[in-house]
LUMFI-576978 format. One record per residue (C-alpha): x, y, z. Coordinates in steps of 0.001 Angstrom, whole numbers, padded with zeros to 6 digits, always signed. Layout:
<rs>
XYZ/...
</rs>
This chain:
<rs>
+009934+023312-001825/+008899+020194-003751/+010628+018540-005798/+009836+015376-008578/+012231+012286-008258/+012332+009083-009945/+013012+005487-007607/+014272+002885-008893/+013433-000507-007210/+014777-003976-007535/+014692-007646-005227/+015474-011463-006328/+015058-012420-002520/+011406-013219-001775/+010780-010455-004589/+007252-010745-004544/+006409-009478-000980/+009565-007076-000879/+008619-004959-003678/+005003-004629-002467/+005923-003576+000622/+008691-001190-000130/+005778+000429-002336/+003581+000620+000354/+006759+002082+003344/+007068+004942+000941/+002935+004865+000405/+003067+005483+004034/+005608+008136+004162/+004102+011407+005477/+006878+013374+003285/+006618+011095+000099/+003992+011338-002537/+003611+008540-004915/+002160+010021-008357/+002489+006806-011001/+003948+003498-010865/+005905+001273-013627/+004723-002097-014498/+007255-004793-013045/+009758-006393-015192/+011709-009661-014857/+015362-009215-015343/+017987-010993-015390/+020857-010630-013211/+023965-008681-013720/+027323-009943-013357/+027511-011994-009985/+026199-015254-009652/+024461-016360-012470/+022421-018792-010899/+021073-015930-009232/+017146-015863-009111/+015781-013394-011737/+015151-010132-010417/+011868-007941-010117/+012498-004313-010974/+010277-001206-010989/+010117+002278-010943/+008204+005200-008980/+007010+009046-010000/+006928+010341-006689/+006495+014301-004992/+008885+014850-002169/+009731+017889+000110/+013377+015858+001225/+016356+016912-000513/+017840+014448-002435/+020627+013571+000439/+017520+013155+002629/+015763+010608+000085/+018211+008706-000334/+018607+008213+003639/+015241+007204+004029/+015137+004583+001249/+018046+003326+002857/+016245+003040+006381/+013162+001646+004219/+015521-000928+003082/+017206-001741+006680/+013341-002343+007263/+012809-005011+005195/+015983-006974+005985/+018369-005352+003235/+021905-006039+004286/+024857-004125+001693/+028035-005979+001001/+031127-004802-001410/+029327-006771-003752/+027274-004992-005951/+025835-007575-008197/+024965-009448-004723/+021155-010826-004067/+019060-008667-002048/+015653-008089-000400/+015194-004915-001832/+016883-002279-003866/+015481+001375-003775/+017751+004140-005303/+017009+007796-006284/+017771+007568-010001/+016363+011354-010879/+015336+014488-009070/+013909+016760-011534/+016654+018200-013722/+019558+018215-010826/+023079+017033-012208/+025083+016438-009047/+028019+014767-007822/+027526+013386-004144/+030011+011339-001440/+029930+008513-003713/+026863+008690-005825/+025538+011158-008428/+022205+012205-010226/+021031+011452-012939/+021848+007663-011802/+024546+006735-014407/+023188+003125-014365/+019747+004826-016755/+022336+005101-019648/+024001+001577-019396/+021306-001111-018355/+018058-001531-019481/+016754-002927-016043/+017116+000567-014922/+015764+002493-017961/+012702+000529-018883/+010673+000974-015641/+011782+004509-015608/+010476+004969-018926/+007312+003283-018443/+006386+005273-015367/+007819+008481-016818/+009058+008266-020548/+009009+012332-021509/+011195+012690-018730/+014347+014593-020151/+017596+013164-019267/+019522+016364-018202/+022646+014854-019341/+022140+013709-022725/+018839+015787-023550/+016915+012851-024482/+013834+011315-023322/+013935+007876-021095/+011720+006923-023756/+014805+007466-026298/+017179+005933-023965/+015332+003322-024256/+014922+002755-028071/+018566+003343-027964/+019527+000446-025805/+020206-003462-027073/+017723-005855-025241/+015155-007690-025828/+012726-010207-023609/+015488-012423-022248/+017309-009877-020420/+013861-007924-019413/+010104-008332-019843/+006768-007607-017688/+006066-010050-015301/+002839-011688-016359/-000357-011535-013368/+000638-015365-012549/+004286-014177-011509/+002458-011768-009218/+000719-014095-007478/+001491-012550-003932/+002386-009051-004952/-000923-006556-006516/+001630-003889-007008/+000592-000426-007229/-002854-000390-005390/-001192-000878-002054/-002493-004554-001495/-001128-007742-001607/-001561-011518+000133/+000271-012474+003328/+001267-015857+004166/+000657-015238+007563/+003208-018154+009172/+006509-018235+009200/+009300-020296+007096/+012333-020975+008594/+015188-018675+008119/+012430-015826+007019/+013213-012292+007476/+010523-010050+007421/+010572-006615+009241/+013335-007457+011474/+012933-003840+013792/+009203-004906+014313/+010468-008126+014996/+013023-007146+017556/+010367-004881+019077/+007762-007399+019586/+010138-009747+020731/+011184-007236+023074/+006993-006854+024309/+007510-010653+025305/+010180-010549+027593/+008642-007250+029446/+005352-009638+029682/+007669-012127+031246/+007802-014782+028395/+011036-016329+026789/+010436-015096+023217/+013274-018076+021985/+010963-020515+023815/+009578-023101+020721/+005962-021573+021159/+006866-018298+019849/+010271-018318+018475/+008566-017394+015057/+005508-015036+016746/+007459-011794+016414/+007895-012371+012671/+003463-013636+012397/+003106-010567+014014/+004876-008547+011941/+002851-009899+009148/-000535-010027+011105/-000123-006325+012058/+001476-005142+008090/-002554-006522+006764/-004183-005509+009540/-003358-002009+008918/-002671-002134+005289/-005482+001005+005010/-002771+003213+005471/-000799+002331+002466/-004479+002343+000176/-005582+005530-001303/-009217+006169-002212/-008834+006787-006033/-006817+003346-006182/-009349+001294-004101/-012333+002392-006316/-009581+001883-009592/-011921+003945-012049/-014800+001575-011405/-017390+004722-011527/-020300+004532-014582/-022641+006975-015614/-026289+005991-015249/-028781+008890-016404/-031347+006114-014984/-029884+005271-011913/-031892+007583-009346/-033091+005257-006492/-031700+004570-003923/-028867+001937-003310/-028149-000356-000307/-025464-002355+000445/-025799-004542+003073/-024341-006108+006056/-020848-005821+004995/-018425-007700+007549/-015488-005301+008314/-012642-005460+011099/-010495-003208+012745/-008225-002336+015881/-009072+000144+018418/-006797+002974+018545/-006609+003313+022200/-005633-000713+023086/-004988-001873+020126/-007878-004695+020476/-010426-005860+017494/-013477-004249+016619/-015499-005786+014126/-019301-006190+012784/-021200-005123+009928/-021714-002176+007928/-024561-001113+005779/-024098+001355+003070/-026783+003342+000886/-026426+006430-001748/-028746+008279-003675/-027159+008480-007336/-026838+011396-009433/-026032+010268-012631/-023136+008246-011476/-023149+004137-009907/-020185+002821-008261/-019032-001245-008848/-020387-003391-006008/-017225-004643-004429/-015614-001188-004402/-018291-000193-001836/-016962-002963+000419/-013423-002146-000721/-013624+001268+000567/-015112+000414+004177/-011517-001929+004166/-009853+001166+003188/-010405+003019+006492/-011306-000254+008966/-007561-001321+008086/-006218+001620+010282/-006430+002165+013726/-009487+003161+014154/-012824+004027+016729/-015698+003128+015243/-017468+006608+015159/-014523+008217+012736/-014800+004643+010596/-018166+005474+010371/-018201+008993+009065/-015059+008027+006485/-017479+005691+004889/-019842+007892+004272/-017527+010935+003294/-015386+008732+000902/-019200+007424-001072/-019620+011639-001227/-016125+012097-002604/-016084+009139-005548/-019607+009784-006722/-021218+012833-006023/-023983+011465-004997/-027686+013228-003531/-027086+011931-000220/-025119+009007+001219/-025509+007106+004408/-023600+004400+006609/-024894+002468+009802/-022049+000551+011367/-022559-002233+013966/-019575-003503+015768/-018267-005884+018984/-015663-004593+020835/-013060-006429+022254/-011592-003753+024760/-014993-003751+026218/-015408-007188+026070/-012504-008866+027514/-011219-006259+030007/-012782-002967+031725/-016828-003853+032245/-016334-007097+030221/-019869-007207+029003/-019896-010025+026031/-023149-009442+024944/-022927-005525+024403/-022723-003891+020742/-022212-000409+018968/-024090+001271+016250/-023110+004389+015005/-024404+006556+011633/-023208+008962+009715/-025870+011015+007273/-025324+012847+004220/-027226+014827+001956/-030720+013636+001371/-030386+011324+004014/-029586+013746+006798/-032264+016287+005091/-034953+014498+004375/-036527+012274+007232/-038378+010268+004554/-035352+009100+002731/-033798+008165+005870/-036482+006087+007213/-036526+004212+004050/-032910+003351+004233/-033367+002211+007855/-036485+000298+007382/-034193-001603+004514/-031246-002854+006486/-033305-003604+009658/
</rs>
């Protein structure tokens, strides 16, 4: 049975990166549907220090099958993943914060928690991203909405306010992408089980992982591997972000060219990478430019072989626009036939994937292949 919940989410430690990617470990969660997302707020702290960095909060809509005793246990190992350590002290800083606040209409006393969250009624950092992701929402308690609760409440924009897009300048949450700084500051936590376990890679390859070469490579890794890979945390409908336009006009076809992608092969985990070329036939409907190379990151960011990349493409133009046809030719180096097995350097793949028009009617696809040659 599935259930709707409400998550509440909350870091002052490197809050930027930690909310992103707690949105994206339960993006990635096979039992964990995310169906709307709060803006995020600036808050300040409560209680505790208060020199205490200001605090990023938000707030999920998801679809779950786990109980709520389940939930909760897997936002807690979520947390544990990104370096969250619990004291006594409540008001303490942390990486991240993720809490079931609702599920559905359940009133329930646990082993020391309860639903509805009693924190919704009391502090506004708690109640104003639930009530922006999910504001006719009945409290089953008090039989109002969290948009009520919210009217109700005394605060204003120095306890809590959106963050404006220059205070999210490495977190895009909400669409599953966001910048890495790819090196490593000292003292940084940043997936410490990845960490351990590529750490643990270097001493079976006989290296000293605390040597000063690569005391810091587990954690790069950890970050190199999080963007390579990001595709899993993207969803289609986010990527193209409503960027879909009717054109009665629009009927020829239209070719995007020689768009760089990179991936990792599924069965060494090596690069792929090349060019793609993308074409559709519209039918009423014309997609943004960038989305087109948006979406062949969407599925090149996974690990991937470059036949299934290939026919994603073209499936995912089919599913966004409707088009008459759509078609993808995909050109790539690989590096697990270059550097090991044959290890031919100069050797390439192409691979194609038809639809529609293009797969029915020879003229159409000669056309597009005459125009990316």
């Amino acid at each position: 049975m599935r259930s709707e919940a409400l998550i509440s989410m909350g870091s002052n430690i490197e809050r930027e990166r930690h909310i992103a990617r707690a949105f994206d470990e339960m993006r990635a969660h096979p039992r964990i549907e995310i169906t709307g997302s709060s803006r995020v707020y600036i808050t300040k702290p409560v209680g505790g220090d208060p020199e205490a960095p200001e605090f990023f909060n938000a707030a999920l809509r998801v679809i779950t099958d786990l109980s709520p005793l389940e939930l909760r246990r897997e936002l807690r190992r979520m947390e544990a993943r990104l370096g969250r350590v619990r004291t006594d002290d409540p008001n303490a800083s942390r990486t991240i914060d993720l809490d079931v606040s609702m599920y559905g209409n359940l009133r329930e006393a646990f082993d020391g928690w309860t639903l509805p969250a009693p924190d919704i009624l009391d502090y506004p950092h708690v109640a104003v991203p639930l009530a922006d992701v999910a504001g006719e929402w009945i409290h089953p308690e008090t039989g109002d909405t969290l948009e009520e609760v919210v009217k109700r409440m005394d605060h204003d924009e120095t306890s809590i306010r959106p963050a404006r897009p220059s205070e999210l300048r490495t977190a895009s949450f909400g669409d599953g992408r966001y910048a890495v700084d790819f090196e490593a500051d000292e003292g940084e936590v940043y997936a410490p089980q990845f960490e351990a376990l590529v750490g643990s890679m270097l001493v079976e390859l006989g290296e000293d992982p605390h040597r000063e070469g690569l005391e810091r490579t587990p954690l790069r890794v950890a970050k190199a591997m999080s963007f390579l890979t990001s595709g899993y945390s993207m969803k289609l409908d986010e990527v193209v972000n409503n960027a879909i336009f009717d054109s009665e006009d629009a009927s020829e076809m239209v070719v995007v060219k020689d768009i760089e992608f990179y991936s990792l092969c599924e069965h060494h985990m090596l690069p792929f990478f090349g060019r793609a070329n993308v074409a559709y036939l519209p039918r009423g409907k014309i997609i943004g430019l960038s989305k087109i190379a948006r979406i062949v990151d969407l599925y090149a960011r996974r690990f991937q072989v470059q036949e299934r990349l290939t026919n994603q493409v073209a499936d995912a133009m089919l599913e966004v626009l409707d088009p008459h046809g759509a078609a993808v030719v995909m050109e790539g180096s690989h590096l697990c036939m270059m550097m090991r097995g044959v290890q031919k350097q100069g050797s390439s793949m192409k691979t194609s994937a038809m639809r529609g028009t293009f797969r029915n009617d020879a003229r159409t696809r000669s056309e597009f292949l005459d125009l990316i040659r």
